[in-house]
C-alpha atoms as a printed R data frame, in Angstrom:
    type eleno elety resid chain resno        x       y       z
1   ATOM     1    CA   UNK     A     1 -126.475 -51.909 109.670
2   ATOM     2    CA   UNK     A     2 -123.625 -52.964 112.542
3   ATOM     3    CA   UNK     A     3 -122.416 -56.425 112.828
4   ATOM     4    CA   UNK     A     4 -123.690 -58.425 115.661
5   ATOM     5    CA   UNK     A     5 -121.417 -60.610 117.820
6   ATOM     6    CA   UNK     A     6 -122.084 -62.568 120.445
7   ATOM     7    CA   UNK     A     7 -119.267 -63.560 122.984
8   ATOM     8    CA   UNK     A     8 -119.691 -66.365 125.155
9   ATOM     9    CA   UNK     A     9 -117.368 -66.973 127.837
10  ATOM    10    CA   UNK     A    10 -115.875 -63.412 129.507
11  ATOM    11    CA   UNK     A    11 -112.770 -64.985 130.596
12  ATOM    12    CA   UNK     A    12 -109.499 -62.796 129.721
13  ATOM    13    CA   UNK     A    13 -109.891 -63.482 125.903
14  ATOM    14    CA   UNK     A    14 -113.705 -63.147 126.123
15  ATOM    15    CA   UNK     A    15 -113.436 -59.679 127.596
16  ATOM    16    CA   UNK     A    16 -110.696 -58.549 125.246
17  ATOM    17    CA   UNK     A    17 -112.552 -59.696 122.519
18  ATOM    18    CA   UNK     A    18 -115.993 -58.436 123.346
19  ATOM    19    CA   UNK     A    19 -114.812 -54.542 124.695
20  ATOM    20    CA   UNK     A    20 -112.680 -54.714 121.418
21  ATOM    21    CA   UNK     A    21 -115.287 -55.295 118.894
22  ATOM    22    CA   UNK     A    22 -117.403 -52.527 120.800
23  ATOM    23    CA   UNK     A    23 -114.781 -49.966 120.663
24  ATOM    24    CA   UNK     A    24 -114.523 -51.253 116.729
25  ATOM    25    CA   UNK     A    25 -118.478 -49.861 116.558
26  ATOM    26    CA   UNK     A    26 -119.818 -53.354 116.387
27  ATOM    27    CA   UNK     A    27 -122.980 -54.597 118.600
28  ATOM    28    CA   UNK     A    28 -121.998 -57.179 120.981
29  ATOM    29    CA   UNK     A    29 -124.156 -60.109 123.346
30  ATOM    30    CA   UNK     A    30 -121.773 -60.665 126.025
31  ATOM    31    CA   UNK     A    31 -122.749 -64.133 128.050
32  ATOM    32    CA   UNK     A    32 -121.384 -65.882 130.753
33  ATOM    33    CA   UNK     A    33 -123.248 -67.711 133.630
34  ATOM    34    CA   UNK     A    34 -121.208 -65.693 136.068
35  ATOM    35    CA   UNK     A    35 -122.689 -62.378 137.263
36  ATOM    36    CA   UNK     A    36 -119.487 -61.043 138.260
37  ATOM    37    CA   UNK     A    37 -118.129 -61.145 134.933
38  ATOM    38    CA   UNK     A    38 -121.293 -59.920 133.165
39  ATOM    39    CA   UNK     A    39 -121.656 -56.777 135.652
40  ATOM    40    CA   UNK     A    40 -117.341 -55.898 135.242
41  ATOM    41    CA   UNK     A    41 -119.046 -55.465 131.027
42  ATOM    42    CA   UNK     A    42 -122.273 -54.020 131.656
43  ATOM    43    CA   UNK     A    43 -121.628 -50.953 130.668
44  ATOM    44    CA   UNK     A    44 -118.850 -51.641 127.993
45  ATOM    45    CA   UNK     A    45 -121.011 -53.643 125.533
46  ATOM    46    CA   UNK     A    46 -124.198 -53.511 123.925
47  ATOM    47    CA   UNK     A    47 -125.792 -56.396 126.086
48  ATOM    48    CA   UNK     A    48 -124.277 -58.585 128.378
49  ATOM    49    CA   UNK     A    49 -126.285 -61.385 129.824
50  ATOM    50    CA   UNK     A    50 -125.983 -63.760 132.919
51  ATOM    51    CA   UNK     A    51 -126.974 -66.852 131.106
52  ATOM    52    CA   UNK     A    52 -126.170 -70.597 130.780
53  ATOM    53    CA   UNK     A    53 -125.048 -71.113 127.931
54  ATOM    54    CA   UNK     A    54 -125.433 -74.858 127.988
55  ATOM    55    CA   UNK     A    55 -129.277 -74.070 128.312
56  ATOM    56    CA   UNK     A    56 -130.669 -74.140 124.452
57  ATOM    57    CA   UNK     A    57 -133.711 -72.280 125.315
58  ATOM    58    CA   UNK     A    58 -131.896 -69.658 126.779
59  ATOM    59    CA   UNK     A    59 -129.528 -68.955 123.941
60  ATOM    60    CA   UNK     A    60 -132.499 -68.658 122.012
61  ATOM    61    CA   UNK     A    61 -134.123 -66.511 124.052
62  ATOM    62    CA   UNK     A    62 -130.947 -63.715 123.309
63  ATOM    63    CA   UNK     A    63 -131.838 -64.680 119.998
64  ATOM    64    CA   UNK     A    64 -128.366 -65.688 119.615
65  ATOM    65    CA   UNK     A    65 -129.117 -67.124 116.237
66  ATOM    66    CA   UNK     A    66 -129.488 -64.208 114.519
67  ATOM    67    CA   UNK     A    67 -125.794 -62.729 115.161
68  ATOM    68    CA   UNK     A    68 -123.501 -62.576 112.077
69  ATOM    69    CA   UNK     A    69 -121.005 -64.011 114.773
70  ATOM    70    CA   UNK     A    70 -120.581 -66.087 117.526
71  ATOM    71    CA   UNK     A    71 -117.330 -66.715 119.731
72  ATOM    72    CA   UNK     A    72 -116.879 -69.260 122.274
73  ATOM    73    CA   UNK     A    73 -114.336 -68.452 124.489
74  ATOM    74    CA   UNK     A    74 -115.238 -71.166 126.981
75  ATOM    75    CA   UNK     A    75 -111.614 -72.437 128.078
76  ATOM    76    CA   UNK     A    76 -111.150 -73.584 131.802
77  ATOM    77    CA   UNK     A    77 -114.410 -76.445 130.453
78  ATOM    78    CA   UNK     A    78 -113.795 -78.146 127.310
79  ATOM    79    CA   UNK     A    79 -116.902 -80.345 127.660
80  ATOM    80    CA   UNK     A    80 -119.230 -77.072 127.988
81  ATOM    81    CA   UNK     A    81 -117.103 -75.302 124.734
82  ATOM    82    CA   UNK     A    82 -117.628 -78.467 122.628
83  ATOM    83    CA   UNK     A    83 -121.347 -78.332 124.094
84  ATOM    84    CA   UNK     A    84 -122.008 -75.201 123.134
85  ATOM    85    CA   UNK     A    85 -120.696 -75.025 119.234
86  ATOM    86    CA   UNK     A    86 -122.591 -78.012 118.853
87  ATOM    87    CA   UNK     A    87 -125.762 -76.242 119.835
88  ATOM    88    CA   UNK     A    88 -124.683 -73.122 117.906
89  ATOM    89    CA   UNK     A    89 -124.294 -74.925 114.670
90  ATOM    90    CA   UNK     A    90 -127.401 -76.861 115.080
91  ATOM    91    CA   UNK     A    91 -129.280 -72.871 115.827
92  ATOM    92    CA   UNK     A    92 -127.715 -72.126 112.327
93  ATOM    93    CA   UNK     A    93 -125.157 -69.383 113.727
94  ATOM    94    CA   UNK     A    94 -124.168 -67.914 110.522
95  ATOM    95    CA   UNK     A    95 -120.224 -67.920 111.488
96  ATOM    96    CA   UNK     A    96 -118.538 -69.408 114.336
97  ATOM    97    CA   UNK     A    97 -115.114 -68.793 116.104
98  ATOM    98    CA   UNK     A    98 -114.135 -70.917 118.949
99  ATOM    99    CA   UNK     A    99 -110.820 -70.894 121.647
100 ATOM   100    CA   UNK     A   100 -109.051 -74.112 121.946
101 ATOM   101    CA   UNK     A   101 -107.187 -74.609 124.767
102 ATOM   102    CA   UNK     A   102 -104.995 -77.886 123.551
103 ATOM   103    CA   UNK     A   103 -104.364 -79.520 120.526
104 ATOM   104    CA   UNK     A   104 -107.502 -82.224 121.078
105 ATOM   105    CA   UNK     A   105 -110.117 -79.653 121.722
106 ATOM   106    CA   UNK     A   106 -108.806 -77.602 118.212
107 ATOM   107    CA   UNK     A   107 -109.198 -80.878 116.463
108 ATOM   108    CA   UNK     A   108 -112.508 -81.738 118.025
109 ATOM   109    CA   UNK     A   109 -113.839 -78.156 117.085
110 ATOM   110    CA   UNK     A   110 -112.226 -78.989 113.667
111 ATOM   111    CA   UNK     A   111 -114.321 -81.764 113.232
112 ATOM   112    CA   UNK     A   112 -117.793 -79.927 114.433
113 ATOM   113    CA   UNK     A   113 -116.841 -77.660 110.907
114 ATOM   114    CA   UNK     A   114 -115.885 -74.734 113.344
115 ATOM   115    CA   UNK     A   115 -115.254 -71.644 111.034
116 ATOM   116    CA   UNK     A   116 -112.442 -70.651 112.874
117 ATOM   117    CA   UNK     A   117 -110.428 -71.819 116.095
118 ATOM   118    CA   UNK     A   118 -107.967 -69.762 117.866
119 ATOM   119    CA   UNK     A   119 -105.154 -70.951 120.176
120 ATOM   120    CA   UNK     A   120 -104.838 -67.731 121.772
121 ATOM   121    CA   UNK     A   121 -101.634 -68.444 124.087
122 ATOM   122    CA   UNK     A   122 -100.022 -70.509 121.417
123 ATOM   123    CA   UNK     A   123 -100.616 -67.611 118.829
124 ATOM   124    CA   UNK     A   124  -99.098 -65.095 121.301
125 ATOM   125    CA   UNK     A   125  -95.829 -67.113 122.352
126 ATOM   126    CA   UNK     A   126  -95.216 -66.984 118.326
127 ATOM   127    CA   UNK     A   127  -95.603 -63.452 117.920
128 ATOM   128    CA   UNK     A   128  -93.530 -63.026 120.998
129 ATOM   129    CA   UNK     A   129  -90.703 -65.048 119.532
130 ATOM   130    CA   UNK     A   130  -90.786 -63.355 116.244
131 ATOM   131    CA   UNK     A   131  -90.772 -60.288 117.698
132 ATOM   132    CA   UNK     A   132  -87.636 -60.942 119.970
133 ATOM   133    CA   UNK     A   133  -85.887 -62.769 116.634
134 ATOM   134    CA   UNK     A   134  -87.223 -59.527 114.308
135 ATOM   135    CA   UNK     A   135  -87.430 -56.641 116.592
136 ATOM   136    CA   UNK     A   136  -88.040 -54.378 113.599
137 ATOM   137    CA   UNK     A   137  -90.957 -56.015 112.891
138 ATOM   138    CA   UNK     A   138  -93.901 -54.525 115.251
139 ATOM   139    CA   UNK     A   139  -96.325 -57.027 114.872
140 ATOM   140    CA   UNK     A   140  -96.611 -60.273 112.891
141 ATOM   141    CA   UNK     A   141  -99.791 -62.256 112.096
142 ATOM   142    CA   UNK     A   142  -99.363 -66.096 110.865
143 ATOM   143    CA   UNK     A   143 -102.095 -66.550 108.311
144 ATOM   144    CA   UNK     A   144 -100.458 -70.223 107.861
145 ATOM   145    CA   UNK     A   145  -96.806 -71.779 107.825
146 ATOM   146    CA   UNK     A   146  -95.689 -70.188 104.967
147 ATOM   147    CA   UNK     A   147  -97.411 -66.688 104.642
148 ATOM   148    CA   UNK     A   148  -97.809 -63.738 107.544
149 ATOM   149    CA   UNK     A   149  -98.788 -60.216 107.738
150 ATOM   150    CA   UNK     A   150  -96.865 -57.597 109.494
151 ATOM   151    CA   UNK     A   151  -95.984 -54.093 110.561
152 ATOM   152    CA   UNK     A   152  -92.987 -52.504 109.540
153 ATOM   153    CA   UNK     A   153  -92.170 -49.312 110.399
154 ATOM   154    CA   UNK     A   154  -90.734 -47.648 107.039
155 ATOM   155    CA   UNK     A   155  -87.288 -48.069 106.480
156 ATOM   156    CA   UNK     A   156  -85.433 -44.790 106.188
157 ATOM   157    CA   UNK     A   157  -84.187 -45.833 102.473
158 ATOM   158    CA   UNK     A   158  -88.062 -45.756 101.640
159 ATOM   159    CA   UNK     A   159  -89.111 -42.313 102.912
160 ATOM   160    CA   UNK     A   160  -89.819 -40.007 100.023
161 ATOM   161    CA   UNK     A   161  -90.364 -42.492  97.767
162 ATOM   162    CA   UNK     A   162  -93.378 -43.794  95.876
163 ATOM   163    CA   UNK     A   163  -95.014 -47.030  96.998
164 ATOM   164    CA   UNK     A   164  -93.781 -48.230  93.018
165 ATOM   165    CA   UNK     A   165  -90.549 -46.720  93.510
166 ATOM   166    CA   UNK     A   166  -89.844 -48.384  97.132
167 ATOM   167    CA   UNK     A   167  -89.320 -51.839  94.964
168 ATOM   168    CA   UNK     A   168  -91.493 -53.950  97.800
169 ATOM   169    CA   UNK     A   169  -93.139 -56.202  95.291
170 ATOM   170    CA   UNK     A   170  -90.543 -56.485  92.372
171 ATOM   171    CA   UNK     A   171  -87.665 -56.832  94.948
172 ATOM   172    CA   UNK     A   172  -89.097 -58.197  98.020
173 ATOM   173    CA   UNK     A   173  -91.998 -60.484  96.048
174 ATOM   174    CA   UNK     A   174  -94.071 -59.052  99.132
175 ATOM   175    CA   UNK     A   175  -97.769 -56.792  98.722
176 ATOM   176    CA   UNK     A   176  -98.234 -53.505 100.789
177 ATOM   177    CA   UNK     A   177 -102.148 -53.705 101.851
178 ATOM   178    CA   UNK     A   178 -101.896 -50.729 104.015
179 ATOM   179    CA   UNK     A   179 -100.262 -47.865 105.535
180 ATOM   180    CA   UNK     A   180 -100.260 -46.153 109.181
181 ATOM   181    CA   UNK     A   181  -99.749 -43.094 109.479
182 ATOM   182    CA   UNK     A   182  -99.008 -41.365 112.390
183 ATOM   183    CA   UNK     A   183 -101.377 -37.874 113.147
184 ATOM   184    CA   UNK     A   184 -104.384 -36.411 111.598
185 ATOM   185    CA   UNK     A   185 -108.091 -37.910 111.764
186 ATOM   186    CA   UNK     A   186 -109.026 -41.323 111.929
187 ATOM   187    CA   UNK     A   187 -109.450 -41.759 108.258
188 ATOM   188    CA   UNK     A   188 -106.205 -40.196 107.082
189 ATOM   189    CA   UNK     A   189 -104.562 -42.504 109.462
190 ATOM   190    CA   UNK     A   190 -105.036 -45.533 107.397
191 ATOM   191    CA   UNK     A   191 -104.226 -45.592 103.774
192 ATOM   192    CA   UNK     A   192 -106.090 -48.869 102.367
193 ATOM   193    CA   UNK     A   193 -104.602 -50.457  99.381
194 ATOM   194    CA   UNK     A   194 -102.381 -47.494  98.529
195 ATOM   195    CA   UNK     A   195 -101.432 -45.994  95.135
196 ATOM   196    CA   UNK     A   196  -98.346 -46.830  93.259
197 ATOM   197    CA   UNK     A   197  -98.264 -43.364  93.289
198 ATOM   198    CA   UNK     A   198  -98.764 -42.835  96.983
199 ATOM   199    CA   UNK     A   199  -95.442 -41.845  98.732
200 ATOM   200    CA   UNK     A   200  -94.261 -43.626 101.890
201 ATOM   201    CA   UNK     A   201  -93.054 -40.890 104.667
202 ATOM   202    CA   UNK     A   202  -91.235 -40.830 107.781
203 ATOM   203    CA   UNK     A   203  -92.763 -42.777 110.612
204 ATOM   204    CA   UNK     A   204  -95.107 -44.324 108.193
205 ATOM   205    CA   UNK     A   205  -96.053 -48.094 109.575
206 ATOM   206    CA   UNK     A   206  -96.182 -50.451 106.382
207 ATOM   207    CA   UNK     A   207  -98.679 -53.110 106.555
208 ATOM   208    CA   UNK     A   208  -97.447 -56.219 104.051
209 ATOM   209    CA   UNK     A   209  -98.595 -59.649 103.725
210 ATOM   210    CA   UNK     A   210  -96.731 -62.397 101.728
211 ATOM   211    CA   UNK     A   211  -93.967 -65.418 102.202
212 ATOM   212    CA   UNK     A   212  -93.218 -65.334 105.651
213 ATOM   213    CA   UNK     A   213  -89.011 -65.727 104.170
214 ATOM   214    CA   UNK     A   214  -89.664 -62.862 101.753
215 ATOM   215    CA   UNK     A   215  -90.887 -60.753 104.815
216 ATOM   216    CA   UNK     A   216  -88.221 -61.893 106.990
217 ATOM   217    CA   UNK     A   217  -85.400 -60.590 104.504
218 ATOM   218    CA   UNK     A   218  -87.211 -57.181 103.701
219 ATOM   219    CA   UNK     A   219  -86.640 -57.014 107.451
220 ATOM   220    CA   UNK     A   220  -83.099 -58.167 107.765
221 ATOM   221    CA   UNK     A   221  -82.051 -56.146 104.730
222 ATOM   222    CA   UNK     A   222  -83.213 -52.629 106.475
223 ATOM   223    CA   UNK     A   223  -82.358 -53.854 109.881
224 ATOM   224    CA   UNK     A   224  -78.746 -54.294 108.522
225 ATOM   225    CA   UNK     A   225  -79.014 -50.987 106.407
């Protein structure tokens, strides 16, 4: 059975977030109390709704409290946002994201037991900056201030060898989750918790999480090399 979302607010982050998880084959409620924005996703999502989503009895008339997830991208009204998860936690929404739009509304959703806020222009100025200061790197995730994911693009000393031979763990104290590669079906794209076995090839994209320092010199070391 697909996952349900529901996406409230279908602001810039709302929209990304809601055509995203459809093109991911999840089922998505798209909301928003303007019909402009609704119509641009009509025909992009599973549902999308012109509804108020301040108005209790209409949320549960979308039955929005039987989605495995609910986002509330409400940003230009921090009263409304705040509003809103406190309805949505009080529906029993199994799991709830919210946007933050300054440091008091994240701590405010913080304190409403939010199961996960988002800053999403603060979180893209960092990756920006990493990715000016680390242009190897081709994306970087902050899981928190000491540990990160990110893509790597194989370094040329790697290709040919075995994930075990490549050293990343005993050398670099950092875990390959995943590898990228470029070409062929969907599936063989992704290689999921690879093999020690499994051999790293050119244009391979590495996906490894640990010590954002660790990560930092595996990057430095091949940029240099």
């Amino acid at each position: 059975m697909k996952k349900q979302y529901a996406v409230i607010g279908l602001g810039r982050f709302g929209h990304a977030v809601a055509t995203t998880l459809t093109e991911m084959g999840c089922e998505v409620l798209a909301i928003d109390v303007s019909e402009e924005k609704v119509s641009k996703l009509a025909d992009l999502v599973t549902y999308a709704v012109v509804l108020d989503a301040m108005d209790e009895k209409a949320l549960h008339s979308v039955s929005i409290q039987n989605v495995d997830v609910a986002i509330v991208s409400i940003g230009e009204n921090i009263e409304a946002s705040i509003l809103v998860v406190m309805m949505l936690k009080e529906m029993g929404v199994k799991y709830l994201v919210a946007k933050a739009v300054t440091p008091l509304h994240g701590r405010v959703l913080e304190n409403l037991k939010v199961d996960r806020i988002v800053y999403p222009e603060r979180d893209m100025a960092i990756r920006v900056a990493h990715s000016l200061i680390r242009p190897s790197i081709v994306d970087q995730l902050e899981l928190s201030p000491e540990y990160s994911i990110i893509e790597l693009p194989a370094p040329p000393a790697m290709e040919g060898k075995s994930v075990r031979e490549s050293q990343l763990r005993t050398q670099y104290r950092v875990n390959l989750i995943a590898i990228k590669r470029a070409g062929g079906t969907d599936q063989e794209k992704w290689n999921v918790n690879p093999h020690p076995s499994d051999i790293i090839r050119k244009g391979d994209l590495l996906v490894l999480i640990g010590l954002t320092s660790d990560l930092e010199r595996l990057s430095s070391d091949h940029t240099a090399a």
